[in-house]
PDB file as gemmi writes it, atoms N, CA and C in Angstrom:
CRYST1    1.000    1.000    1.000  90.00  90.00  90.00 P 1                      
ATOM      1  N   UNK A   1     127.941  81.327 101.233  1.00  0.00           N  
ATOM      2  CA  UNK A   1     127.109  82.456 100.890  1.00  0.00           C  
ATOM      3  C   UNK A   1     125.708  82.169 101.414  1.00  0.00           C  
ATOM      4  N   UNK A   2     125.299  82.993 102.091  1.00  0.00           N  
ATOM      5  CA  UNK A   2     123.869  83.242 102.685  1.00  0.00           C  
ATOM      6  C   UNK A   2     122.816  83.876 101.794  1.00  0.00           C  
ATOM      7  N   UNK A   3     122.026  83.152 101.857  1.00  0.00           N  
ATOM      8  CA  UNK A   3     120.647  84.090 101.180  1.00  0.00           C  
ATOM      9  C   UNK A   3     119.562  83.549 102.443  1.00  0.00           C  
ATOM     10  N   UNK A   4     118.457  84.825 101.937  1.00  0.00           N  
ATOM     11  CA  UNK A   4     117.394  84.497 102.960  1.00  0.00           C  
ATOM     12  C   UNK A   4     115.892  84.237 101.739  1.00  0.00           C  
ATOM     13  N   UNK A   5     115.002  82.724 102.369  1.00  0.00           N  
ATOM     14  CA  UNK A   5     114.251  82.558 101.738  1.00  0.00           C  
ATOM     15  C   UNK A   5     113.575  83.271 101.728  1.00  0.00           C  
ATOM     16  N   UNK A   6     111.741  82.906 101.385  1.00  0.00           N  
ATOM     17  CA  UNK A   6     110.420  83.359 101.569  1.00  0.00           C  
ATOM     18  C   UNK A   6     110.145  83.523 103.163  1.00  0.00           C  
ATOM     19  N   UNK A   7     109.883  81.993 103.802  1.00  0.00           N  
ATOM     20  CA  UNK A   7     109.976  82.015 105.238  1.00  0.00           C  
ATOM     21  C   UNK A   7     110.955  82.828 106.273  1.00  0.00           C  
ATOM     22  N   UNK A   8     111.802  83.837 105.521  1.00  0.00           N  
ATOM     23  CA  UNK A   8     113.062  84.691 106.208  1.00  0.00           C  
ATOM     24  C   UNK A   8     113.915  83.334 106.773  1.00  0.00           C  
ATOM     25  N   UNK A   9     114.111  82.052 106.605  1.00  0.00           N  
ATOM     26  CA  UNK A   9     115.140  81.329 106.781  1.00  0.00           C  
ATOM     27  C   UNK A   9     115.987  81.693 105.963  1.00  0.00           C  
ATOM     28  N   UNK A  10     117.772  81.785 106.719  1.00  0.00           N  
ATOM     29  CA  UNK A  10     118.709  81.473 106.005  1.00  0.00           C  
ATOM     30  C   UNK A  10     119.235  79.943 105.069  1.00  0.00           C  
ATOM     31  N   UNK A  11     119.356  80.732 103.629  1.00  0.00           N  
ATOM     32  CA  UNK A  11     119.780  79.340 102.592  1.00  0.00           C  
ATOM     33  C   UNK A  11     121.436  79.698 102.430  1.00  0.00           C  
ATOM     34  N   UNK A  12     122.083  78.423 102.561  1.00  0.00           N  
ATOM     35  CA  UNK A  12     123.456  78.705 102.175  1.00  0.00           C  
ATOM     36  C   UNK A  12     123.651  77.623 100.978  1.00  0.00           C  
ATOM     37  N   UNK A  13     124.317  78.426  99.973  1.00  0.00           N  
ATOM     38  CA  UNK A  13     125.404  77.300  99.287  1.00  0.00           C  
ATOM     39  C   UNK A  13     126.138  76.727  99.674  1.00  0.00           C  
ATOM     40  N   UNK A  14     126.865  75.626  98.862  1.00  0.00           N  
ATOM     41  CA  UNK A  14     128.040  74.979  98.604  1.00  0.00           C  
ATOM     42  C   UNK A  14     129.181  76.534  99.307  1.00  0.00           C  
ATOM     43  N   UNK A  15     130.229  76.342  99.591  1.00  0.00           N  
ATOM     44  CA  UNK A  15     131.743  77.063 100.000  1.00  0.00           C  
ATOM     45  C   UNK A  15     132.193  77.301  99.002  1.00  0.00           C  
ATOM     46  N   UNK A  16     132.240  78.493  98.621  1.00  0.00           N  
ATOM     47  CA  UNK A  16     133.000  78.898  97.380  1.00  0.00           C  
ATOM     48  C   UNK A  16     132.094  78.244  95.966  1.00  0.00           C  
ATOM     49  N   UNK A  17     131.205  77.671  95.702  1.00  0.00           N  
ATOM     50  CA  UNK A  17     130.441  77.533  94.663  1.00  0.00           C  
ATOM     51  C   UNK A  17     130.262  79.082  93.539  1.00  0.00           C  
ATOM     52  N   UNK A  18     129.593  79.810  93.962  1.00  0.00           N  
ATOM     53  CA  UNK A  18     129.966  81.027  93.448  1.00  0.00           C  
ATOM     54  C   UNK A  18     130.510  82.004  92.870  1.00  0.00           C  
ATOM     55  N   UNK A  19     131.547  82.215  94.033  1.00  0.00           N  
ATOM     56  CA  UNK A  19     132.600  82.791  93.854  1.00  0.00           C  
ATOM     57  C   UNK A  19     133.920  82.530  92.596  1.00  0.00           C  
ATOM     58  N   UNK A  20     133.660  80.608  92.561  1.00  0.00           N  
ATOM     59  CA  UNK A  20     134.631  80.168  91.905  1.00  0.00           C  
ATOM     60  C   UNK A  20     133.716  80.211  90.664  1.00  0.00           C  
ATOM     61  N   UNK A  21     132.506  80.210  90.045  1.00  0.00           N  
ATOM     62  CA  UNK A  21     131.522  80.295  89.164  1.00  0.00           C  
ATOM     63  C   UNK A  21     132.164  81.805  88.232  1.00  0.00           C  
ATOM     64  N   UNK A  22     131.546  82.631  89.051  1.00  0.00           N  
ATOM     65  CA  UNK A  22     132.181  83.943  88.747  1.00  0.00           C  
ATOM     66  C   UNK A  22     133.486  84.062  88.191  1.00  0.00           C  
ATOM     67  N   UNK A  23     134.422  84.218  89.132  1.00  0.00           N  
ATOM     68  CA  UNK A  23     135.953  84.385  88.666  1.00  0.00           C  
ATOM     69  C   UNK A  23     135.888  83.552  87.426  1.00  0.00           C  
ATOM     70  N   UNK A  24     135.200  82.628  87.172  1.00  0.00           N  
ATOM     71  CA  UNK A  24     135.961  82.170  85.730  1.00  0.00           C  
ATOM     72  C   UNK A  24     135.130  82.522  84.967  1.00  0.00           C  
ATOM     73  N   UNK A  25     134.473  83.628  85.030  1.00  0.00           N  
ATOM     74  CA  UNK A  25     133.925  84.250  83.581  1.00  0.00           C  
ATOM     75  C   UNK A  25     135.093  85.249  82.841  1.00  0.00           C  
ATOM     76  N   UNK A  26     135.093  85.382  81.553  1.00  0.00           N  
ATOM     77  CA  UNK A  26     135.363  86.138  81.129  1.00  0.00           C  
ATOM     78  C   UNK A  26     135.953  87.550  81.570  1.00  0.00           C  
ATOM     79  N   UNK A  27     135.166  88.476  82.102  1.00  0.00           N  
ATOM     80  CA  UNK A  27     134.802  89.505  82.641  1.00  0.00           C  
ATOM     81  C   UNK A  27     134.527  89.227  84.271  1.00  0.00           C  
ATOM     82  N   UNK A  28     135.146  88.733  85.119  1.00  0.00           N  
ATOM     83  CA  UNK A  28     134.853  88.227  86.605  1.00  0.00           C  
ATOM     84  C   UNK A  28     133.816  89.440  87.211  1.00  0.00           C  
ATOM     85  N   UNK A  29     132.880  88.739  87.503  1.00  0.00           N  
ATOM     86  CA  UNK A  29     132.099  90.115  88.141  1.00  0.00           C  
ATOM     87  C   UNK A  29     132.333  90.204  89.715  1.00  0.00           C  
ATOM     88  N   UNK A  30     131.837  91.174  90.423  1.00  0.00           N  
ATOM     89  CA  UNK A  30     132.052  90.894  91.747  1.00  0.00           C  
ATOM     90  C   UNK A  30     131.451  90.060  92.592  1.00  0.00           C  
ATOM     91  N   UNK A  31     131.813  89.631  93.241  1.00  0.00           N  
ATOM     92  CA  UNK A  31     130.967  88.090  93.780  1.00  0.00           C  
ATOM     93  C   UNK A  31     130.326  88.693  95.410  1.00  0.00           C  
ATOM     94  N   UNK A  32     130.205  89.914  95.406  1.00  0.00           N  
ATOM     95  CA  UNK A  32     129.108  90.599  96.886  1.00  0.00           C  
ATOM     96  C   UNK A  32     128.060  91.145  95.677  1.00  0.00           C  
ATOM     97  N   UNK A  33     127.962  91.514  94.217  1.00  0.00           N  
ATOM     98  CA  UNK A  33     126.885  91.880  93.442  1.00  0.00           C  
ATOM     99  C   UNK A  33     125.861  90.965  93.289  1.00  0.00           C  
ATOM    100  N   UNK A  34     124.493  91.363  93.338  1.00  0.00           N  
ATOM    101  CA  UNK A  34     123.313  90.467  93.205  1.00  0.00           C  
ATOM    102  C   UNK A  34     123.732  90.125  91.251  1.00  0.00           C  
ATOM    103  N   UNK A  35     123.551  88.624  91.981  1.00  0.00           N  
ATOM    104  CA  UNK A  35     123.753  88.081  90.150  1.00  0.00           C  
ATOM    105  C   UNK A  35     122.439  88.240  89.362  1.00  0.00           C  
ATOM    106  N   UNK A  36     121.321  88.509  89.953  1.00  0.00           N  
ATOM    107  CA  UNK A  36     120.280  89.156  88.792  1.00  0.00           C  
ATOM    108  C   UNK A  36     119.458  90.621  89.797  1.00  0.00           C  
ATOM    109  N   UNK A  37     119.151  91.240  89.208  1.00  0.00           N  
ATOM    110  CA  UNK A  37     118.946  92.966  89.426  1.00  0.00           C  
ATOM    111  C   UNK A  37     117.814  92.820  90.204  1.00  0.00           C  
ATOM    112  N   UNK A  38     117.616  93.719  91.298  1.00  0.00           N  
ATOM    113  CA  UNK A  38     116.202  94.045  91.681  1.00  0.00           C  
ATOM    114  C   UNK A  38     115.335  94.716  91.075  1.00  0.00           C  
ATOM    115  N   UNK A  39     114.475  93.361  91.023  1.00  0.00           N  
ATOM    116  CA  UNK A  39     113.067  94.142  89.929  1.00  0.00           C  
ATOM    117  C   UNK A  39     112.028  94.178  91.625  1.00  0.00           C  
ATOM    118  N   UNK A  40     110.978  95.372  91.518  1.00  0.00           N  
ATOM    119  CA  UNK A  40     109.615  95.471  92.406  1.00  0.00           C  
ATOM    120  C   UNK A  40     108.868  94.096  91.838  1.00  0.00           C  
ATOM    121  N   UNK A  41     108.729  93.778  90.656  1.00  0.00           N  
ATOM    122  CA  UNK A  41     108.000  92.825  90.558  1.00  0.00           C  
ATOM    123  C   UNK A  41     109.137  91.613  89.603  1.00  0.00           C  
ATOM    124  N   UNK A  42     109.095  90.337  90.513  1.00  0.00           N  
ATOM    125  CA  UNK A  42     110.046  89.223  89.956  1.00  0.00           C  
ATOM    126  C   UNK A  42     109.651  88.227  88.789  1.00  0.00           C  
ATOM    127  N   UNK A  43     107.960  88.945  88.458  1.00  0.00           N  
ATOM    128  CA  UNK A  43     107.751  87.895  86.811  1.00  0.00           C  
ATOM    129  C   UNK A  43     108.519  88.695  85.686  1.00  0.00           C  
ATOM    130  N   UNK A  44     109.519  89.977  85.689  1.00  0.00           N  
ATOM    131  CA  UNK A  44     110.040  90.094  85.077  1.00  0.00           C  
ATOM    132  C   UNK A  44     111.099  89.382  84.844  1.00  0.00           C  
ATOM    133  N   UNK A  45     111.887  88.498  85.882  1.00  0.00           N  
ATOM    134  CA  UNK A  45     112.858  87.954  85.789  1.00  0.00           C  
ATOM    135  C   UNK A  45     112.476  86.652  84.966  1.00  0.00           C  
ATOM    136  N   UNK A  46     111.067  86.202  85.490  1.00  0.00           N  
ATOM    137  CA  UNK A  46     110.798  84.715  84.730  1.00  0.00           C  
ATOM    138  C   UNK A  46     110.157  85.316  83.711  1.00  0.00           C  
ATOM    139  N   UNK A  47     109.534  86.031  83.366  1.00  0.00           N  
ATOM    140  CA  UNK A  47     109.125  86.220  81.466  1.00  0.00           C  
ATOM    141  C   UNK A  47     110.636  86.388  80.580  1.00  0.00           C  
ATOM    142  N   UNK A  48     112.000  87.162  80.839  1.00  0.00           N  
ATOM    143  CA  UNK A  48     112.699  87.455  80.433  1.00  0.00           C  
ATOM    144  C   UNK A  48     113.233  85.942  80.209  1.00  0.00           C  
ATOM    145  N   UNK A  49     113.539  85.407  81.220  1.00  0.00           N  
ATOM    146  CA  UNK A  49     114.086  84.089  81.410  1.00  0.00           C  
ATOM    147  C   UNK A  49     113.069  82.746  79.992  1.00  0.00           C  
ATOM    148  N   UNK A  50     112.057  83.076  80.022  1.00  0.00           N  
ATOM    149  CA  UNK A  50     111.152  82.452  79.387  1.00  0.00           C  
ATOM    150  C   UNK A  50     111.454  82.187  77.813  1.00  0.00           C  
ATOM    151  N   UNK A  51     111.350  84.047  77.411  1.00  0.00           N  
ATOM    152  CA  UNK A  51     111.442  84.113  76.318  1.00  0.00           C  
ATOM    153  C   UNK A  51     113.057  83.732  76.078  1.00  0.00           C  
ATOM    154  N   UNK A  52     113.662  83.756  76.682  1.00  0.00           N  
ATOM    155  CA  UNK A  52     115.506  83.491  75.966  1.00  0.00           C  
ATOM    156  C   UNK A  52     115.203  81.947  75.865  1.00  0.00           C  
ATOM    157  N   UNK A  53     115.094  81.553  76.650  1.00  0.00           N  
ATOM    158  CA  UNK A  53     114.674  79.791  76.880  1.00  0.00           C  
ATOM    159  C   UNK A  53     114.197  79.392  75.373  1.00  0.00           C  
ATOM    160  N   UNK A  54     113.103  79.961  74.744  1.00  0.00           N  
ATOM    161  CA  UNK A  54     112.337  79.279  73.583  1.00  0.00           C  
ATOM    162  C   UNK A  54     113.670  80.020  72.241  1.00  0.00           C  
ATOM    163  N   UNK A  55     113.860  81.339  72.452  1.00  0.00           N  
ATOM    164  CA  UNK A  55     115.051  81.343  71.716  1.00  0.00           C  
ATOM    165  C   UNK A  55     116.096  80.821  71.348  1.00  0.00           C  
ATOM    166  N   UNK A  56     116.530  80.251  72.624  1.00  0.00           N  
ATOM    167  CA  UNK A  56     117.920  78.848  71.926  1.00  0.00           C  
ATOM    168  C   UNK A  56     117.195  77.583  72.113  1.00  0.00           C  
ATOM    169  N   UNK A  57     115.737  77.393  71.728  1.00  0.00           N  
ATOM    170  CA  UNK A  57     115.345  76.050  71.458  1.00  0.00           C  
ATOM    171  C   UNK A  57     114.951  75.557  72.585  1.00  0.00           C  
ATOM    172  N   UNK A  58     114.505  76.325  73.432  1.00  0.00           N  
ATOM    173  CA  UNK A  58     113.670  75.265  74.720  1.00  0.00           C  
ATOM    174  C   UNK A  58     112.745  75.527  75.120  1.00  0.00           C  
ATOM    175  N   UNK A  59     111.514  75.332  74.253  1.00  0.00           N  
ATOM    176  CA  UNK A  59     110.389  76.229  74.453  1.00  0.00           C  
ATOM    177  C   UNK A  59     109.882  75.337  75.569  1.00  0.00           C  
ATOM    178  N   UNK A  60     108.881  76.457  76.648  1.00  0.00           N  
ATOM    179  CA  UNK A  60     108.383  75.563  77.865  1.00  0.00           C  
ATOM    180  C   UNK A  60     109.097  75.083  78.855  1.00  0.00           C  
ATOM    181  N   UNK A  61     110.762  75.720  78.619  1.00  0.00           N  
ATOM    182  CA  UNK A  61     111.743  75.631  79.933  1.00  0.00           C  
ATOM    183  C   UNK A  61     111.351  76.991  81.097  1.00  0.00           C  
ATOM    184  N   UNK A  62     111.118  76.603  82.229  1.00  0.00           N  
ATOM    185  CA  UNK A  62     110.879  77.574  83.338  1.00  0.00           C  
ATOM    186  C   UNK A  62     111.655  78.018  84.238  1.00  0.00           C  
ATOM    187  N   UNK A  63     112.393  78.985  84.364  1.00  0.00           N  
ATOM    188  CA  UNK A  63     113.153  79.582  85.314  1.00  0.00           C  
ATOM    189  C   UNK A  63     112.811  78.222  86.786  1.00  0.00           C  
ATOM    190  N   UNK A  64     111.989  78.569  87.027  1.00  0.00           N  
ATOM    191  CA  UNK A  64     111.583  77.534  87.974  1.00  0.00           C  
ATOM    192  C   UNK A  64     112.063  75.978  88.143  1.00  0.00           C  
ATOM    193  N   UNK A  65     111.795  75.654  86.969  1.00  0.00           N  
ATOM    194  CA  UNK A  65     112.610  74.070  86.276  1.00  0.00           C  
ATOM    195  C   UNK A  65     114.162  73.743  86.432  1.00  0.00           C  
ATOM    196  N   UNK A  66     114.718  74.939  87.122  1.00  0.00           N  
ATOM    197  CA  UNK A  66     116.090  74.957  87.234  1.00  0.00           C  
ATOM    198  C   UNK A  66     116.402  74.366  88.626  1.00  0.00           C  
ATOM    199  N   UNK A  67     115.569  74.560  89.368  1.00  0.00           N  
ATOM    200  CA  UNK A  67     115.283  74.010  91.115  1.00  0.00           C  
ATOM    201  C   UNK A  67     115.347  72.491  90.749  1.00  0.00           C  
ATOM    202  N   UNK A  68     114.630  72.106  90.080  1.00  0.00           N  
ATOM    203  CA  UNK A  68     114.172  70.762  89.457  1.00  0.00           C  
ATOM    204  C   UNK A  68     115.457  69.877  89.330  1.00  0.00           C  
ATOM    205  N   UNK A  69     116.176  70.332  88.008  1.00  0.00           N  
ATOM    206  CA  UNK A  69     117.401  70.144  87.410  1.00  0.00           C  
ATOM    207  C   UNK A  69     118.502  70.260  88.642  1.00  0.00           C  
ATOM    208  N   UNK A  70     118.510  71.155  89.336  1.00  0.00           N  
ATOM    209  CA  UNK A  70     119.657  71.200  90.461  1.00  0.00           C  
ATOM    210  C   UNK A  70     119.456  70.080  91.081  1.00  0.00           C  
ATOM    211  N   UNK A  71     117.798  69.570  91.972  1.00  0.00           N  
ATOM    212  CA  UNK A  71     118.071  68.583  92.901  1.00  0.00           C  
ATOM    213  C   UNK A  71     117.994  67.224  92.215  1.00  0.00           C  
ATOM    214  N   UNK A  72     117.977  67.020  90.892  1.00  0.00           N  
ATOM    215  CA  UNK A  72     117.779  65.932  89.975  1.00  0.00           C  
ATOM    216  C   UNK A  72     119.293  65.564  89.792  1.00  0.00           C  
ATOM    217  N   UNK A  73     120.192  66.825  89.448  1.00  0.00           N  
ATOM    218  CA  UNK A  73     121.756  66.282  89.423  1.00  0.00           C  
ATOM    219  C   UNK A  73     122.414  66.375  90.570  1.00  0.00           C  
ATOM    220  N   UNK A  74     122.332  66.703  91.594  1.00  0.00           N  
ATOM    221  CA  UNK A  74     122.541  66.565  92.817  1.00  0.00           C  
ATOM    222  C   UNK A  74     122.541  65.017  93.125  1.00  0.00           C  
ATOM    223  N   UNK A  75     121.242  64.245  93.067  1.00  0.00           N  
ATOM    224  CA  UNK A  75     120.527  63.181  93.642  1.00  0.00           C  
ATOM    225  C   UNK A  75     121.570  62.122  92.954  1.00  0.00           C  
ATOM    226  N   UNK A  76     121.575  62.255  91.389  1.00  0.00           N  
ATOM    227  CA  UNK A  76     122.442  61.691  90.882  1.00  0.00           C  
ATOM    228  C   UNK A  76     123.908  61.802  91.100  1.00  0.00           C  
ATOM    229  N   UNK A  77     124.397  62.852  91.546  1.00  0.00           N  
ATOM    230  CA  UNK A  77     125.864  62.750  92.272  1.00  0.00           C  
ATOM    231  C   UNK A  77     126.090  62.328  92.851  1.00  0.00           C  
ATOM    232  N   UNK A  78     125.063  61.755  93.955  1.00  0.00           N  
ATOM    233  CA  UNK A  78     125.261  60.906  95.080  1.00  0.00           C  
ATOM    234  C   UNK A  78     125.006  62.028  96.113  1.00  0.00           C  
ATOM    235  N   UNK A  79     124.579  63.018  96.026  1.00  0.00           N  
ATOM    236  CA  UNK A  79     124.811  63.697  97.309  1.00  0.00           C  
ATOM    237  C   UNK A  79     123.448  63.407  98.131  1.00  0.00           C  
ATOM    238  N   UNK A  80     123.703  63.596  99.421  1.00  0.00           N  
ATOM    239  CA  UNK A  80     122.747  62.764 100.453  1.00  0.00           C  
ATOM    240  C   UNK A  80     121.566  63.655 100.284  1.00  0.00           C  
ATOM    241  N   UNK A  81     120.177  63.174 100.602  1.00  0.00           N  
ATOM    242  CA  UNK A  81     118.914  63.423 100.518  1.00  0.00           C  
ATOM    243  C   UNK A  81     118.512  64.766 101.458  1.00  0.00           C  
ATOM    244  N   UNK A  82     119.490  64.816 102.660  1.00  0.00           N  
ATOM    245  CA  UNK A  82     119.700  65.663 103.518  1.00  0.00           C  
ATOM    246  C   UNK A  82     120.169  66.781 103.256  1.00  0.00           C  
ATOM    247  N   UNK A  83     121.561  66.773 102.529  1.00  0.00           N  
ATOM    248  CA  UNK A  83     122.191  68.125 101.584  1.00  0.00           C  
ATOM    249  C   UNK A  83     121.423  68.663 100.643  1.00  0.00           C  
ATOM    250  N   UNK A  84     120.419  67.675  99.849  1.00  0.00           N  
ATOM    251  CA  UNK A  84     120.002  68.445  98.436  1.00  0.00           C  
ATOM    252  C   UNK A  84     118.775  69.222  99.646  1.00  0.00           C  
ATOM    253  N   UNK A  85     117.994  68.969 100.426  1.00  0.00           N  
ATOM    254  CA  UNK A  85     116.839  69.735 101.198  1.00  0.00           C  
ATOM    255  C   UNK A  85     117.332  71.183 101.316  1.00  0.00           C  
ATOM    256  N   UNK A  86     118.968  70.747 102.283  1.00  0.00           N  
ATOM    257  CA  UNK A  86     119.799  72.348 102.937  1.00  0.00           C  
ATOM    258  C   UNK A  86     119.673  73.095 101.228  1.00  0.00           C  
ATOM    259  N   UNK A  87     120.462  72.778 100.388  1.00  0.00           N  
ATOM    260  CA  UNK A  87     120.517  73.371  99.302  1.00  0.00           C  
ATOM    261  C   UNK A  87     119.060  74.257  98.611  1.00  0.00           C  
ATOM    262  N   UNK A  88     118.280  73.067  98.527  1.00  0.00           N  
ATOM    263  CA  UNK A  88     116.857  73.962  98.474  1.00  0.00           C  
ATOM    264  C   UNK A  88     116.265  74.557  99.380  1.00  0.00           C  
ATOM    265  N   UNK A  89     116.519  74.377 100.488  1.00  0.00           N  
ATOM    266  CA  UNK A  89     115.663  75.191 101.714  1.00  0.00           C  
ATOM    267  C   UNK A  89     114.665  74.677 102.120  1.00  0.00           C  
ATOM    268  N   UNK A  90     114.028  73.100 102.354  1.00  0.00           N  
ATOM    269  CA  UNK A  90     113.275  72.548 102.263  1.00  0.00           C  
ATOM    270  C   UNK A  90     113.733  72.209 103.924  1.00  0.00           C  
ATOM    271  N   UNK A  91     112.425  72.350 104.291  1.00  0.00           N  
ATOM    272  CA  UNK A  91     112.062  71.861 105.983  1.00  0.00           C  
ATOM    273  C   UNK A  91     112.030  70.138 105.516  1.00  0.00           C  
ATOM    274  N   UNK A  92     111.010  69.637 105.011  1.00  0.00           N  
ATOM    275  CA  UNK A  92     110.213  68.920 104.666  1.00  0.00           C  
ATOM    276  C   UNK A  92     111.047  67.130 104.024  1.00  0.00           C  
ATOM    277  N   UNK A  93     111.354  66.286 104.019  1.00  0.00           N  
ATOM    278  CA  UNK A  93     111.759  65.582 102.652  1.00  0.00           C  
ATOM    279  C   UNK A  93     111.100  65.248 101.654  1.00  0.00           C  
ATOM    280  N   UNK A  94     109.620  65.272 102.364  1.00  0.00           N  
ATOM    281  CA  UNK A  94     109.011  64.961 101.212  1.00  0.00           C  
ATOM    282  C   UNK A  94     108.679  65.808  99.849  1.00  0.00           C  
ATOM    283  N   UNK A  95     108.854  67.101 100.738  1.00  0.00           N  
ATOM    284  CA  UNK A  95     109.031  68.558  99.598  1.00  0.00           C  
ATOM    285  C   UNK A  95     110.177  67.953  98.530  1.00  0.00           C  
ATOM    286  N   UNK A  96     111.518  67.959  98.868  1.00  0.00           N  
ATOM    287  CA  UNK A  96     112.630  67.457  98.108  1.00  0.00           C  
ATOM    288  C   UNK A  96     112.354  66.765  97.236  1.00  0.00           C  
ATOM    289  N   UNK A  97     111.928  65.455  97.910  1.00  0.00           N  
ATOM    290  CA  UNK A  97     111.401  64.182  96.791  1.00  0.00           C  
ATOM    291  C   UNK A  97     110.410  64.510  95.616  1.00  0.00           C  
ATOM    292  N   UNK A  98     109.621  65.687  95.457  1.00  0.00           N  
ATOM    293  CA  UNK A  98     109.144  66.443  94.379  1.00  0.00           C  
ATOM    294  C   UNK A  98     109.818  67.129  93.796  1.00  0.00           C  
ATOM    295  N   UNK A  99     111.173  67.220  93.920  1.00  0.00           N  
ATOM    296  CA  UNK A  99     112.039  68.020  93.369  1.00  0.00           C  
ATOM    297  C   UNK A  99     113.173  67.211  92.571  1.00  0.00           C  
ATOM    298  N   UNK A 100     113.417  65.332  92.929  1.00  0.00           N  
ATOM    299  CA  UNK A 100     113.973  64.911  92.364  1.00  0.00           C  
ATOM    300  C   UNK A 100     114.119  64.034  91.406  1.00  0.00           C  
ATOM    301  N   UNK A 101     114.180  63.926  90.137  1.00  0.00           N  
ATOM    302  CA  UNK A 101     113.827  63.058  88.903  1.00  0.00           C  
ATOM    303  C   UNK A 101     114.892  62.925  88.420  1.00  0.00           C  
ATOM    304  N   UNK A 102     114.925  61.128  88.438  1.00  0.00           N  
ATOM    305  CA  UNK A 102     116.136  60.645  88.208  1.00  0.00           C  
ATOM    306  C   UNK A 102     115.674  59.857  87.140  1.00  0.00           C  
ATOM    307  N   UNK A 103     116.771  60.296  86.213  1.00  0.00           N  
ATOM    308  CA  UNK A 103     116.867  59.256  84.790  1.00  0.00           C  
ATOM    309  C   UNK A 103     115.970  58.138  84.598  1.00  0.00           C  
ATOM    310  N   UNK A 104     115.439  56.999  83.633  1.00  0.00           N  
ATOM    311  CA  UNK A 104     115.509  55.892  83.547  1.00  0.00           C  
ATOM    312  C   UNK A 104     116.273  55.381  83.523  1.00  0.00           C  
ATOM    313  N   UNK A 105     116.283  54.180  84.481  1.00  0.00           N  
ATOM    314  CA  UNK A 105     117.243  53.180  84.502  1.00  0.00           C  
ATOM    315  C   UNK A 105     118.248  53.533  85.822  1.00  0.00           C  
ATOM    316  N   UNK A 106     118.274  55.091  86.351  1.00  0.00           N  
ATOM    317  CA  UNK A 106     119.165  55.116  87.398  1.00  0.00           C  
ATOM    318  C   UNK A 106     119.223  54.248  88.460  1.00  0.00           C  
ATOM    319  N   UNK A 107     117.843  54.101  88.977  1.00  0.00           N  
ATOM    320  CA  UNK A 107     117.766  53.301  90.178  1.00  0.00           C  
ATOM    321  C   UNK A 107     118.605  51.437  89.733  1.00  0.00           C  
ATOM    322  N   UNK A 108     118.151  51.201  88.268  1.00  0.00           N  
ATOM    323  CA  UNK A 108     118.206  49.686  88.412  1.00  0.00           C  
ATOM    324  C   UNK A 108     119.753  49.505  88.545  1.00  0.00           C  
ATOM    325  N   UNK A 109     120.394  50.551  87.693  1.00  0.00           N  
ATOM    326  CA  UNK A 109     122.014  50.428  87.616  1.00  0.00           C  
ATOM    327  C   UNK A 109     122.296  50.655  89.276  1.00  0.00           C  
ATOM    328  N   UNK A 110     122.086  51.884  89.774  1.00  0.00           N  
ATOM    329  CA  UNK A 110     122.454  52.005  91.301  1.00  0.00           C  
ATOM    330  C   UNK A 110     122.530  50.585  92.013  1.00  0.00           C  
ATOM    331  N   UNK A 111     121.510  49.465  91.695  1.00  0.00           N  
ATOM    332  CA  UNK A 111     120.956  48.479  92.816  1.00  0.00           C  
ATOM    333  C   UNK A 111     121.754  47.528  92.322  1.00  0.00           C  
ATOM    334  N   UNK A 112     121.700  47.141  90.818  1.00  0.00           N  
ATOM    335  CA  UNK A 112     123.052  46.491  90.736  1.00  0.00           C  
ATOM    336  C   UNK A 112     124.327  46.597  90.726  1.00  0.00           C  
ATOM    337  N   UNK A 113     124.632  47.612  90.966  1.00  0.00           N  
ATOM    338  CA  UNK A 113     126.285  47.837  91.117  1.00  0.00           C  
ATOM    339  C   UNK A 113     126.175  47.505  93.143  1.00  0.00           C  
ATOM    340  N   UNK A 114     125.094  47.436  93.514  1.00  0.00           N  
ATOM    341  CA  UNK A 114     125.013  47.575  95.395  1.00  0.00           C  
ATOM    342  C   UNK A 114     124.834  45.900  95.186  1.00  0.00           C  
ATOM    343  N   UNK A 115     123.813  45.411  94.548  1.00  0.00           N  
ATOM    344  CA  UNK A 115     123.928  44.057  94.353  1.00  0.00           C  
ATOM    345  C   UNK A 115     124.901  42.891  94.217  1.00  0.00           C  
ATOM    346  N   UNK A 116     125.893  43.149  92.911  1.00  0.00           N  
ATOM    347  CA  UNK A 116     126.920  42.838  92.780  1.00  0.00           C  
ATOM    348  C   UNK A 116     128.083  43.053  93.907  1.00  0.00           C  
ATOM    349  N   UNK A 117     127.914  44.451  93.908  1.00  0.00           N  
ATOM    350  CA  UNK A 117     129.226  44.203  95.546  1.00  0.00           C  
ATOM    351  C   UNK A 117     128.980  43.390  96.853  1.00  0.00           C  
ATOM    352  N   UNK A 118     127.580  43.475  96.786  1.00  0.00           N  
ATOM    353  CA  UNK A 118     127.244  42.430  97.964  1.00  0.00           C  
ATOM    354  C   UNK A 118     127.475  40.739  98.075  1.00  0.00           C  
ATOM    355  N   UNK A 119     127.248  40.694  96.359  1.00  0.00           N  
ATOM    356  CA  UNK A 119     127.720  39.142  96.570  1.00  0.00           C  
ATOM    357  C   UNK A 119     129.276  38.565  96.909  1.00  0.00           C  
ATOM    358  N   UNK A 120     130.270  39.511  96.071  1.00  0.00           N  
ATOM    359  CA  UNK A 120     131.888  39.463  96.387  1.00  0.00           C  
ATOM    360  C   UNK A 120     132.325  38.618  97.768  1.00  0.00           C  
TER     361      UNK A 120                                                      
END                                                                             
């Protein structure tokens, strides 16, 4: 699936990410429908988004913060530094690397499990 950024670059997902998202709702919606509505102005989408956020208990979660969270569990999946950029649309890596926050302790476990296999 294609989307087009700010810069009019094309962003693609994952293959079938989506599609397979969808179909397993409840109610399968159509997977060519925009999954949130065209508003003229898009701080409706993040005030709406805002206020539900502090409603089930997450006050100060940002629509925005979800970019965050994607390339943060990404990074931790292992997926390469290169894929999480395509995914965000990032020219840049160093853009990315502001985008990825990994646990405490991820790195030390990562280095010793690379450590340990190295000595074998």
């Amino acid at each position: 699936m294609a989307t087009t950024t700010k810069p009019f670059r094309v962003k693609y997902a994952p293959p079938g990410m989506l599609t397979d998202l969808l179909a397993a709702l409840p109610h399968p919606l159509d997977p060519a429908a925009f999954v949130f509505p065209r508003y003229e102005n898009p701080g409706v989408l993040t005030r709406a988004f805002t206020r539900h956020a502090a409603r089930v208990g997450l006050p100060g979660l940002t629509f925005h913060d979800l970019r965050h969270d994607a390339a943060s569990t990404l990074t931790a999946a292992g997926v390469s530094q290169r894929a999480v950029m395509e995914v965000l649309g990032h020219r840049d890596p160093r853009m990315t690397i502001r985008y990825q926050h990994l646990a405490p302790g991820t790195c030390v476990t990562r280095c010793g499990r690379w450590n340990g296999a190295e000595r074998r």
